[in-house]
C-alpha positions as CSV (number, residue, x, y, z in Angstrom):
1,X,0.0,0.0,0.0
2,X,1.3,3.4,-1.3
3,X,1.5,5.8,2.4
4,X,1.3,9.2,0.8
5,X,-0.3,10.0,-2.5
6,X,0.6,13.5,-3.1
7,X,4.6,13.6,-4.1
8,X,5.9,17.0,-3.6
9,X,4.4,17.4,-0.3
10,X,6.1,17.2,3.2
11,X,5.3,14.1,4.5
12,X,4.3,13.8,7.9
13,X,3.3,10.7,9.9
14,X,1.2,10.4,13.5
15,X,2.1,7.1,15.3
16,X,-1.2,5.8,17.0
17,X,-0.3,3.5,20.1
18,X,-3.4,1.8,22.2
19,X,-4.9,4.5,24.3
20,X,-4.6,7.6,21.9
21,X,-5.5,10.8,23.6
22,X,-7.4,11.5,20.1
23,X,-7.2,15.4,20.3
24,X,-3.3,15.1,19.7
25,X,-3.9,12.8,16.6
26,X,-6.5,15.7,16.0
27,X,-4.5,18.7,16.3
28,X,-1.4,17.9,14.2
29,X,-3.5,16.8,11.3
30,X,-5.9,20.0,11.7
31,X,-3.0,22.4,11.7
32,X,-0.3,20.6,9.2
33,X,-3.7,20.3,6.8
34,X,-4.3,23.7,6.7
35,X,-1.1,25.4,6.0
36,X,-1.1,26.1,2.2
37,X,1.1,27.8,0.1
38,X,0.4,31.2,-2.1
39,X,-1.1,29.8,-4.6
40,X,-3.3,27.5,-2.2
41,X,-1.8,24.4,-2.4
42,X,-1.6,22.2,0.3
43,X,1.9,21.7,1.7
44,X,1.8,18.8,3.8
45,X,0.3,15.2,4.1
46,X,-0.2,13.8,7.3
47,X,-0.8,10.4,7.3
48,X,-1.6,8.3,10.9
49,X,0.0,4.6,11.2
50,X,-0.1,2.3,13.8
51,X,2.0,-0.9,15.2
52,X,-0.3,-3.1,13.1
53,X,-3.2,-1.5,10.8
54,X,-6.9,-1.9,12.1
55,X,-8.8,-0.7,15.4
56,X,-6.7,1.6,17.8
57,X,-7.8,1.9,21.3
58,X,-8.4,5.3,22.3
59,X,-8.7,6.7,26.0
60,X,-12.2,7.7,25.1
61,X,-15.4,5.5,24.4
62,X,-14.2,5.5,20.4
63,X,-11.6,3.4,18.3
64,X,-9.8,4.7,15.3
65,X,-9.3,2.5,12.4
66,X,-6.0,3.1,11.3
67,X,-4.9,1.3,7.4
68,X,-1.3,2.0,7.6
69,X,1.3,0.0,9.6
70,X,4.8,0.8,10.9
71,X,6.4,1.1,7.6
72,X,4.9,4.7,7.2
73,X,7.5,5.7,10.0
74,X,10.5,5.2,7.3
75,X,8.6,7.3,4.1
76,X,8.1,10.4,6.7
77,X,10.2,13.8,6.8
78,X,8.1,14.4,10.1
79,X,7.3,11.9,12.9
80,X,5.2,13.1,15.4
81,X,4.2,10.5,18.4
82,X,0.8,11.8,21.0
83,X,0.5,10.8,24.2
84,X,-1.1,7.6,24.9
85,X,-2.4,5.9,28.3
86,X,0.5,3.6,28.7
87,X,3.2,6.2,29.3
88,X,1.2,6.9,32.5
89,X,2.6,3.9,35.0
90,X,5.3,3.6,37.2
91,X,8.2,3.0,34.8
92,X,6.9,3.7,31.3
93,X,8.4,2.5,28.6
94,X,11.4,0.6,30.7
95,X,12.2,-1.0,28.8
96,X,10.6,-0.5,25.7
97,X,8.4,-2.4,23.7
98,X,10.5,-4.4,20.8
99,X,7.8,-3.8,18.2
100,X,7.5,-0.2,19.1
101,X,11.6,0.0,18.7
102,X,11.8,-1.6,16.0
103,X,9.0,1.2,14.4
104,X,11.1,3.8,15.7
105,X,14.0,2.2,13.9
106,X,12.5,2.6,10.7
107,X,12.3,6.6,10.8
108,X,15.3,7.5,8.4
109,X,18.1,9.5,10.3
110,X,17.4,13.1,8.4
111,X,13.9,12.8,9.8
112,X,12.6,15.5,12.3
113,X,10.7,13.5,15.5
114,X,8.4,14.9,17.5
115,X,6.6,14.2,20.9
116,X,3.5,15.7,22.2
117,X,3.0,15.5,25.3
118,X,4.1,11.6,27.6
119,X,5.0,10.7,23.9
120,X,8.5,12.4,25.0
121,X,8.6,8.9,27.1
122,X,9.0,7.1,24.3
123,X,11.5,9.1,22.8
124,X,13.6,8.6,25.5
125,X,13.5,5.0,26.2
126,X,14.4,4.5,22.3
127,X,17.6,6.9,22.9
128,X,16.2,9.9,20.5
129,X,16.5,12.1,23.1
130,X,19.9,11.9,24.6
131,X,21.5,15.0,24.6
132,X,18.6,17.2,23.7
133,X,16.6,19.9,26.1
134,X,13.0,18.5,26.4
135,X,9.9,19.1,28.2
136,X,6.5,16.6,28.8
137,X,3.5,17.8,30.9
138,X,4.4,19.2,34.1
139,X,3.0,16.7,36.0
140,X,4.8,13.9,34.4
141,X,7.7,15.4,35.0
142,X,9.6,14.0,38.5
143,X,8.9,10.6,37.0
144,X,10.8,11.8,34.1
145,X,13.5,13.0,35.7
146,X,13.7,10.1,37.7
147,X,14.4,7.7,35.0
148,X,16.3,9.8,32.9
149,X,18.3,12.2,34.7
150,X,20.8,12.5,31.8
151,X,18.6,13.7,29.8
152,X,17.8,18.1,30.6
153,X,14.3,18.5,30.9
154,X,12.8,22.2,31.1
155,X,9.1,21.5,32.5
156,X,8.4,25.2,32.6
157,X,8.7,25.7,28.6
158,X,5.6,24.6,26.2
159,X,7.8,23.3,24.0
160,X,11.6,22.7,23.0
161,X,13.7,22.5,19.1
162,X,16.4,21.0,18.9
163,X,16.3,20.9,15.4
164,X,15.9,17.2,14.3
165,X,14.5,16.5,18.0
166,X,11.4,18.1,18.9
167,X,9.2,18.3,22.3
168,X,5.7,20.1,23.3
169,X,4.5,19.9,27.0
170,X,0.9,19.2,27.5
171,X,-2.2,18.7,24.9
172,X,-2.6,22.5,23.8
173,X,1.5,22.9,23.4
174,X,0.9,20.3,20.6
175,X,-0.7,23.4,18.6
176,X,1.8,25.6,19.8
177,X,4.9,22.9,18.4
178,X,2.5,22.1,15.7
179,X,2.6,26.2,14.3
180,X,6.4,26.6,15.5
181,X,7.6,23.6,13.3
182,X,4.8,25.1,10.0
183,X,6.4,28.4,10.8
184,X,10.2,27.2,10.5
185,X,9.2,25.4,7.5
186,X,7.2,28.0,5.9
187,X,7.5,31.1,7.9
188,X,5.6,33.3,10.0
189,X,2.6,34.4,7.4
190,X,1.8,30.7,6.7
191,X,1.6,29.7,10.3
192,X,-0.1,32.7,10.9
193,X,-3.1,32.5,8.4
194,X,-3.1,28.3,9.6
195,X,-3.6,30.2,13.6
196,X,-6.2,32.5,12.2
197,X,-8.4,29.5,10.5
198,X,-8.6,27.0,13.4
199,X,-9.3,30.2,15.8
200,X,-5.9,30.1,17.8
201,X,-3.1,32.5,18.6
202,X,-0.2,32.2,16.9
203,X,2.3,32.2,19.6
204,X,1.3,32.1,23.3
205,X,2.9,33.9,26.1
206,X,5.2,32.1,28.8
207,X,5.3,28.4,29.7
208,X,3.9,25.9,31.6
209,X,4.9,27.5,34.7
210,X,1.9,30.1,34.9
211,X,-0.3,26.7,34.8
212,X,1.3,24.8,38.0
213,X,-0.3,25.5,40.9
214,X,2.3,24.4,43.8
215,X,0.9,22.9,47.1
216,X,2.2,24.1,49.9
217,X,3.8,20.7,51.6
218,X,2.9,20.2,55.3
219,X,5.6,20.2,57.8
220,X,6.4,17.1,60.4
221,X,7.3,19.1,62.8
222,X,5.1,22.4,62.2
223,X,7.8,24.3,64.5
224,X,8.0,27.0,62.3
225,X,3.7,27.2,61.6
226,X,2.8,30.2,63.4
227,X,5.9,32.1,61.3
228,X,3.9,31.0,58.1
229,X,0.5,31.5,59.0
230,X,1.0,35.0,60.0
231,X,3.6,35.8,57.1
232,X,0.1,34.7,54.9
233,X,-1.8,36.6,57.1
234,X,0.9,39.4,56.3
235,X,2.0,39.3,52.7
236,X,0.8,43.1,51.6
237,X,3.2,44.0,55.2
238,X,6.1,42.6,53.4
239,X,7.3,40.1,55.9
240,X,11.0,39.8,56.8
241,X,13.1,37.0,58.3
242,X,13.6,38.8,61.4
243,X,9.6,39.1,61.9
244,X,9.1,35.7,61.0
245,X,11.6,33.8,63.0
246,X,10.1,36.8,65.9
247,X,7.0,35.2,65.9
248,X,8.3,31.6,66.8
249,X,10.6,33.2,69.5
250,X,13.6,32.2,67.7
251,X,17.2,33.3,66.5
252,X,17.1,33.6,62.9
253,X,20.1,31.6,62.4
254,X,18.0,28.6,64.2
255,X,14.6,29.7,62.5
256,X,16.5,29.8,58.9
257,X,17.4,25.8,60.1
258,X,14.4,25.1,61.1
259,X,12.4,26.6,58.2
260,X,14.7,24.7,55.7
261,X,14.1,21.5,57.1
262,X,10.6,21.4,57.7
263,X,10.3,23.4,53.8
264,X,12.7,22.1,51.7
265,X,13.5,25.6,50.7
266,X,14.6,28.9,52.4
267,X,12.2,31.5,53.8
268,X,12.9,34.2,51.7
269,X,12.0,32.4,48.9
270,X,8.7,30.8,50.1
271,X,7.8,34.4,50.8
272,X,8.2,35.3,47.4
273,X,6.3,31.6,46.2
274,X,4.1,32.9,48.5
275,X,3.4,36.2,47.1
276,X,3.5,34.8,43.5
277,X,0.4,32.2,44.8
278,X,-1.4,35.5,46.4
279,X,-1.2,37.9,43.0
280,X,-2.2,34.6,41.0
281,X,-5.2,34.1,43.1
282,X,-6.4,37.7,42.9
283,X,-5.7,38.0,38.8
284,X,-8.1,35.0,38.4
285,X,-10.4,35.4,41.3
286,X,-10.8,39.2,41.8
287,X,-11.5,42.4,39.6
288,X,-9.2,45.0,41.4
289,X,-5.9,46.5,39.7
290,X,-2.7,45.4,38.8
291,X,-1.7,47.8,41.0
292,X,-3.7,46.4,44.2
293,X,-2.8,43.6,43.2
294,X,0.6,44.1,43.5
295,X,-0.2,46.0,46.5
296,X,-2.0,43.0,47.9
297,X,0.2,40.3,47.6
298,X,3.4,41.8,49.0
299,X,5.0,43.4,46.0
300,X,5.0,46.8,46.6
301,X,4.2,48.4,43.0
302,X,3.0,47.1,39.4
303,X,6.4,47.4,38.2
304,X,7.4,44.9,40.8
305,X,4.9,42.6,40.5
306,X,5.4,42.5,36.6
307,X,9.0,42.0,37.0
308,X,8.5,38.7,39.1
309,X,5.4,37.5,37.4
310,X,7.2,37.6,33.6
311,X,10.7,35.9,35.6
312,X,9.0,33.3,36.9
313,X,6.3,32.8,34.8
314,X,7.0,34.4,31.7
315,X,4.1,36.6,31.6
316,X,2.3,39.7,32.3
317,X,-0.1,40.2,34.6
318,X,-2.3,41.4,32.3
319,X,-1.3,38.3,30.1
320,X,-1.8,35.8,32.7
321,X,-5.3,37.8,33.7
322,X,-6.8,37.4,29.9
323,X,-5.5,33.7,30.1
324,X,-7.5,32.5,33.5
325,X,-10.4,35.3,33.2
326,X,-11.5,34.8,29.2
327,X,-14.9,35.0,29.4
328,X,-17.3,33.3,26.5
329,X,-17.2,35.8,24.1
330,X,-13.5,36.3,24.1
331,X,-13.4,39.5,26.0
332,X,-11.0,39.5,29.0
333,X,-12.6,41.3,32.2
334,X,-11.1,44.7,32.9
335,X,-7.8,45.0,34.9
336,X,-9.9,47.7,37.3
């Protein structure tokens, strides 16, 4: 059976494993369809194979039937694997399957690879990534770095190039590696007018970051808890070390000790978590200013709050407002 029909064309080909999360499958051939030259002539064919052609288990309460085996893999200029349920277990992938090496063997060495999402698992078990910057969702992540810790793994970025070697974070950074890898192919007005038809932005501000929410973890010996509950109590104060350690009628040298073994990190810098947790709370929950919220949560002035909010989060506050607050009709709520 002839894989692509359409010489000419960049060829790109979607490896469907059993449990599919179908909107990955979905979003690479929606986007790579699209794009379309000047004169209006399609640039890509995407093509979805499987380990053995017929009925693909999806996480849903639908199948695909997929005609095209594992020898698609080796006619491709683009391989792009989606997550699928079996990356999620205690040791994915370790070792990894022989039939699903042996597809991944077929992809010809000039061949650009791409994960979305766990599918940077894979990647990793067959070798592809060694020595290349990756991501995979965020909270895949410690497992990740667990078994590979040779491998550098950013899980604050949506999505990583390292030219051959590509890596998106979570479902939605599949659109935002699908329009990065159209615009390096094509540049920016293809990509662009492929955003503007499927009704997404072209390039999204920040990372994964401003989508973590971090749990505070609770001490096992809460000696330092009345510090933290009033430095919460506190944030728009500005709370010092020497106020905190104050209230547990400590030294700060000993507080400092005992803050860092019960937290894991220093108490300057849970303050500041702290106050990033407070403004992100009040930018999705609240209609008051940037500048009360800055106010509010510790950091003094907008400027400030800016400043710490595009550092750690590589937004705006206005940014990260219009991204949590979006209301149905597409227009973000005011920022007073």
């Amino acid at each position: 059976m002839v894989a692509f029909v359409h010489p000419g064309r960049h060829r790109v080909a979607v490896l469907a494993r059993h449990g599919l999360l179908p909107i990955e499958a979905g979003i690479v051939h929606r986007l790579f369809g699209q794009a379309r030259d000047a004169g209006g002539r399609l640039l890509y064919e995407v093509v979805t194979c499987a380990l053995e052609p017929g009925e693909v288990r999806t996480d849903t309460d639908f199948t695909l039937n997929v005609t095209r085996g594992p020898e698609v893999l080796g006619e491709a200029e683009t391989v792009i694997l989606p997550a699928a349920d079996e990356d999620y277990g205690e040791r994915p992938h370790d070792p990894i399957d022989p039939a699903l090496a042996e597809a991944l063997a077929l992809v010809r060495p000039e061949a650009r690879v791409a994960s979305i999402c766990t599918g940077a698992f894979v990647l990793a078990a067959a070798g592809m990534l060694d020595g290349c910057r990756v991501t995979t969702h965020w909270k895949s992540a410690a497992c990740f770095r667990a078994m590979y810790p040779h491998i550098d793994l950013d899980p604050d970025v949506l999505y990583t190039d390292n030219g051959r070697v590509l890596t998106a974070a979570g479902v939605a950074s599949g659109i935002d590696l699908s329009l990065h890898m159209i615009r390096t192919d094509h540049g920016s007005a293809v990509a662009n007018e492929v955003a503007r038809s499927t009704v997404v932005p072209p390039h999204r501000d920040g990372g994964q970051a401003q989508y973590i929410r971090r749990p505070v973890p609770g001490p096992e010996r809460p000696a330092t808890a009345r510090a933290r509950a009033w430095a919460l109590a506190n944030l728009h104060l500005q709370p010092g070390l020497k106020e905190m350690a104050e209230q547990e009628s400590m030294s700060v040298r000993t507080f400092t000790r005992r803050f860092c073994e019960e937290m894991g990190l220093s108490p300057g810098k849970w303050v500041s978590q702290q106050r990033l947790d407070r403004a992100r709370q009040l930018l999705e929950e609240s209609d008051l200013s940037v500048d009360l919220v800055a106010d509010r949560s510790g950091f003094g002035t907008a400027a400030s709050l800016r400043l710490h909010m595009h550092a750690e989060l590589g937004v705006t506050p206005s940014a990260y407002r219009r991204t949590f607050r979006g209301t149905a009709s597409g227009s973000p709520p005011p920022d007073a």
